[in-house]
C-alpha positions, -999 to 999 in steps of 0.1 A, spaced: 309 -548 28 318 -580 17 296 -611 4 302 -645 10 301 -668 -22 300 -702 -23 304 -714 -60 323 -737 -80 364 -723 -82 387 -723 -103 368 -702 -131 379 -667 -146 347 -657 -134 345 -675 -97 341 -652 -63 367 -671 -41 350 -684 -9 364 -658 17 346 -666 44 350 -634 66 330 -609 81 345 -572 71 311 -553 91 303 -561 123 270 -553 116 262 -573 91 273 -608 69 257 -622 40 262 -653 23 256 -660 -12 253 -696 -24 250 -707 -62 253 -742 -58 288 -758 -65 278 -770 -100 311 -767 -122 298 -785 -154 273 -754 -157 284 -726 -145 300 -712 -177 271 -735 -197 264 -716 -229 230 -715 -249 210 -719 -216 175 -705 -220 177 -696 -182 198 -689 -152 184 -719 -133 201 -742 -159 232 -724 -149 226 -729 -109 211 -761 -111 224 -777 -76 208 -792 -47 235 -791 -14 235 -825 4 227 -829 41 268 -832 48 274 -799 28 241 -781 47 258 -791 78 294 -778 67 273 -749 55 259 -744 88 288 -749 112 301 -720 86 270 -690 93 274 -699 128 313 -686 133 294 -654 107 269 -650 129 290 -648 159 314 -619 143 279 -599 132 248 -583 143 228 -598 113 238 -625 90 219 -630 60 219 -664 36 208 -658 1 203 -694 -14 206 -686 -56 205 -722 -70 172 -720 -85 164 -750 -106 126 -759 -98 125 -761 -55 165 -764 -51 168 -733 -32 135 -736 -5 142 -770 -1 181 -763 11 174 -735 29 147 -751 50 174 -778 56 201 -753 61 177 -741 92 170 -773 106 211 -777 108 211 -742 123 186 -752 151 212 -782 160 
């Protein structure tokens, strides 16, 4: 099964953003944050300082128009929200709901 990433690009270590559903039973969307000045950040004492990265209302509701054409190719769709600095990641994904109610 494949996972959805959303991340920064253009890194030896960066998932490209496929955004396709490969089991029609399920989808599941990861999202680090697109924080590119710290994703390879060396020395960190933690892997929040590496996904420190709060998603805008405008990205939320790109994110959103994006797990609804998921969710319509799969039973289940899961979103995983992995930025993690302080309340980055409840925050966003309340918001990410709200967008998904419309």
């Amino acid at each position: 099964m494949h996972t959805v990433v959303d991340g920064p690009q253009g890194f030896a270590n960066s998932v490209p953003a496929l955004w396709e559903v490969t089991h029609p039973g399920f989808a599941l969307l990861r999202l680090h944050g697109r924080n590119a000045e710290t994703w390879n950040v060396k020395g960190a004492r933690d892997s929040s300082e590496r996904f420190n990265y709060d998603y805008d209302d405008a990205e939320l509701d790109e994110l959103a128009q994006r797990v609804r054409r998921l969710a319509a190719q799969a039973a289940a769709t899961h979103v995983v929200f992995n930025n993690n600095m302080q309340d980055q990641g409840q925050r966003n994904a309340a918001a990410l709901a709200q967008f998904l109610r419309g």
